[in-house]
C-alpha positions in Angstrom: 0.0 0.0 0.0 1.2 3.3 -0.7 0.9 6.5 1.6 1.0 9.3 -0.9 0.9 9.7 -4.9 4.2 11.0 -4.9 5.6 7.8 -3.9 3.8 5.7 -6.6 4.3 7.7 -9.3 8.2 7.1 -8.7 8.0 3.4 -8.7 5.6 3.5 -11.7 8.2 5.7 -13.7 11.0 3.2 -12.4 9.1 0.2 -13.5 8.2 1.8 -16.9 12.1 3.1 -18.3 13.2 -0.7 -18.8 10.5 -0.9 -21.7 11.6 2.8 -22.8 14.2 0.9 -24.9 12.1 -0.1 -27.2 11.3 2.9 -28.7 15.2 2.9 -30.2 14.6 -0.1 -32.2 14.5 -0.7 -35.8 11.1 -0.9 -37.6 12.3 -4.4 -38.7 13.4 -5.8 -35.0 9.9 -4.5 -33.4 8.1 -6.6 -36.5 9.5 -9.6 -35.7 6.7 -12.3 -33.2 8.5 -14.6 -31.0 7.9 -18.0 -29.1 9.3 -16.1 -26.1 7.2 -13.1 -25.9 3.8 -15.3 -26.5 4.2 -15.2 -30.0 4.0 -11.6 -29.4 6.4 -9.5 -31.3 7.6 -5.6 -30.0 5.4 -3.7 -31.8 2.5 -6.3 -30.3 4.2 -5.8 -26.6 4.1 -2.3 -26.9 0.7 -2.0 -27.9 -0.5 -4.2 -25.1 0.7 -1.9 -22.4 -0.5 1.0 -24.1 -3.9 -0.4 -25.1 -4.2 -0.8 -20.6 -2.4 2.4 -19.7 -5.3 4.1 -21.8 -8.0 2.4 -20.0 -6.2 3.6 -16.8 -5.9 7.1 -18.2 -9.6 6.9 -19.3 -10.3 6.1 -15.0 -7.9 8.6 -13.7 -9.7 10.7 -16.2 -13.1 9.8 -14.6 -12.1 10.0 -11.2 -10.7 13.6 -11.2 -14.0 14.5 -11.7 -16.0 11.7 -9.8 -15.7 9.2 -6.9 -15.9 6.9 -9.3 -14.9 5.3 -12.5 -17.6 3.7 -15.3 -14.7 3.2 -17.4 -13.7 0.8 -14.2 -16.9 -1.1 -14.4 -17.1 -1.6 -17.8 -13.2 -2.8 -18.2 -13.7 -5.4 -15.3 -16.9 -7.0 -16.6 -15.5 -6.7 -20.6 -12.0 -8.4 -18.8 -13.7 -10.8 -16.8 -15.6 -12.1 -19.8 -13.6 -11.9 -22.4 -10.0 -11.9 -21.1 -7.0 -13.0 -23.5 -9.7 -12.7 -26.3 -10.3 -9.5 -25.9 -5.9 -8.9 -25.8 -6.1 -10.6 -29.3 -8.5 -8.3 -30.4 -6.1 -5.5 -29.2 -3.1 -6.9 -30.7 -4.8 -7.2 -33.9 -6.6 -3.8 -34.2 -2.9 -1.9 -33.1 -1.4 -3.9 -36.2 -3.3 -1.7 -38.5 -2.6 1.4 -36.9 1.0 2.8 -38.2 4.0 2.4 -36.8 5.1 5.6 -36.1 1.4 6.4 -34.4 1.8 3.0 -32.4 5.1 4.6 -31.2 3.9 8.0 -30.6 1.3 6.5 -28.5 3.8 4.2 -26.3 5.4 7.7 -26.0 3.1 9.9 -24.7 0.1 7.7 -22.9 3.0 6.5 -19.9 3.0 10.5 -18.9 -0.1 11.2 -19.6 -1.1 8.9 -17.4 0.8 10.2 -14.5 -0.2 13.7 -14.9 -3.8 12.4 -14.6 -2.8 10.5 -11.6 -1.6 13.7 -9.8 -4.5 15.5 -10.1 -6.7 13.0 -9.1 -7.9 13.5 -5.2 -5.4 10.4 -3.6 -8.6 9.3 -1.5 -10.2 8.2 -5.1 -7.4 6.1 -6.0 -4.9 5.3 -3.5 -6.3 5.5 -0.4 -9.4 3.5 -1.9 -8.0 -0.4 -2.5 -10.0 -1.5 -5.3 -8.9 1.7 -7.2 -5.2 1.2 -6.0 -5.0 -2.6 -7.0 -6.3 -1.2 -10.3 -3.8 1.5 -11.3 -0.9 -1.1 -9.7 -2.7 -4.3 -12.1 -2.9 -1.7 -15.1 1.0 -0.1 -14.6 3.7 -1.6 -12.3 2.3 -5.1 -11.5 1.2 -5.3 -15.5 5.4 -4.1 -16.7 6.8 -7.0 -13.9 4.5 -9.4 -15.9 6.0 -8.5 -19.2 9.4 -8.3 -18.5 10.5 -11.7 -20.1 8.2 -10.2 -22.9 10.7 -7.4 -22.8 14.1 -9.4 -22.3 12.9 -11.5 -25.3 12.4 -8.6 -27.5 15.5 -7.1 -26.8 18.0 -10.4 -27.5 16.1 -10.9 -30.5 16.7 -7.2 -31.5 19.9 -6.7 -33.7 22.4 -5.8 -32.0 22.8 -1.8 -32.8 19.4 -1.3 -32.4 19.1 -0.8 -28.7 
């Protein structure tokens, strides 16, 4: 548990620079699916964590303004029904989107996300548990779960790309 926003937001950035590094690969190395990244390749594993730092922005978004979060609701049920399917739909609807927008969006949502976070009153999100275990499911705990997603991205990468 955490005891102010502050402290949060420091591990969250902490636990977000190790995937940073993929933004300095080649087009051709971020393209590329793997059996160690659950078939996954970089530009899939990047779209993934942005696709779930959105819905997160979407509830910090919410909760500056309310005590509480639709967006919340409607994320848990769709999860709880749909789960994996519903990451394969994401994976597949980011592989039409551009490269460059995929990477402007693994760019900017991470901050955007913690700017939201520091305006939101701390007693809708992190002094509330369900909304803590949330934000920590959708950022810090989420990154830990992909980091051999990561590490296989990266030895597969050529070696002047990161």
């Amino acid at each position: 548990m955490y005891f102010d926003a502050l402290e949060f937001l420091e591990d969250e950035r902490a636990a977000w620079r190790p995937y940073e590094v993929l933004l300095q690969l080649a087009d051709a190395d971020l393209g590329v699916a793997l059996d160690g990244a659950h078939g996954w390749s970089g530009r899939d594993l990047m779209a993934h964590l942005t696709h779930w730092q959105e819905v997160a922005l979407t509830v910090a978004t919410e909760l500056a303004l309310r005590e509480t979060s639709p967006a919340k609701v409607a994320a848990d049920e769709e999860w709880d029904a749909r789960g994996d399917e519903l990451n394969e739909e994401i994976r597949i609807a980011a592989r039409e989107l551009p490269l460059d927008e995929v990477r402007a969006r693994f760019r900017s949502i991470p901050g955007e996300l913690r700017g939201y976070l520091t305006v939101v009153p701390e007693t809708r999100w992190l002094k509330n548990t369900e909304y803590e275990n949330f934000f920590l499911a959708e950022t810090t705990d989420h990154y830990e779960a992909h980091l051999a997603d990561l590490a296989a991205v990266l030895a597969a990468a050529a070696p002047t790309s990161h």
